[in-house]
C-alpha positions in Angstrom: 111.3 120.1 31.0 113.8 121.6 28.4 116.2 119.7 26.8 119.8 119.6 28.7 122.6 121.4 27.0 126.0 119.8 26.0 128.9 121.1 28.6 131.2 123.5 26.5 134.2 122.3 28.3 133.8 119.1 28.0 132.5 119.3 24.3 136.4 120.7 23.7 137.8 117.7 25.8 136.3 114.7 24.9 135.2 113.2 21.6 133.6 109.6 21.1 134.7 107.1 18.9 133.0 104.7 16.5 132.4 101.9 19.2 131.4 104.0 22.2 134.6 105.1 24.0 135.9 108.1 25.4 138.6 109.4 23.9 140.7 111.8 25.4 144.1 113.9 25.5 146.9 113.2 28.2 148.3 116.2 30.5 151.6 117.2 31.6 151.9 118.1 27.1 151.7 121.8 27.4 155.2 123.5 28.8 158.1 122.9 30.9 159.0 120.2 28.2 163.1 120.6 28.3 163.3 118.3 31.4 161.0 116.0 29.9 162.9 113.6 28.0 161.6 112.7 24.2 160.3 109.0 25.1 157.9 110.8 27.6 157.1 113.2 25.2 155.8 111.0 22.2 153.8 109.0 25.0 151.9 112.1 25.6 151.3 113.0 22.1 148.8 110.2 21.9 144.8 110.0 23.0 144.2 107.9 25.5 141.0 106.0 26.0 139.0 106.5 29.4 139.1 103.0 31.4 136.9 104.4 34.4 133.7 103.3 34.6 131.8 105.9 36.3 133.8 108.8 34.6 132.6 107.5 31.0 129.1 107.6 32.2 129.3 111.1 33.9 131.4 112.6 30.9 129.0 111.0 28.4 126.0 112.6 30.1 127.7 115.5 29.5 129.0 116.0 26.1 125.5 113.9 24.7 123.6 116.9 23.4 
């Protein structure tokens, strides 16, 4: 059987961290930003870590390479 390739787009989505978790970046960031006030903003600018259970283990299986 040959090996199983990593999944391009989520390769450029996720990244791991040190201990395990998935890290990844929040939506809504990329235009129509003028009605979105600045609090909002700056809450978006940060990763955020992937709580679901069954989503780590299906986006792990694919980014693992």
């Amino acid at each position: 059987m040959p090996k199983m390739k990593t999944h391009s787009g989520a390769k450029k989505r996720f990244t791991v961290t040190g201990s395990g978790k998935i890290r990844r970046l929040k939506a809504y960031k990329s235009h129509i930003l003028t009605k979105k006030d600045p609090k909002r903003k700056r809450g978006l600018r940060r990763p955020a870590i992937m709580t679901t259970n069954g989503e780590i283990k299906r986006i792990k299986r694919l980014i693992q390479a």
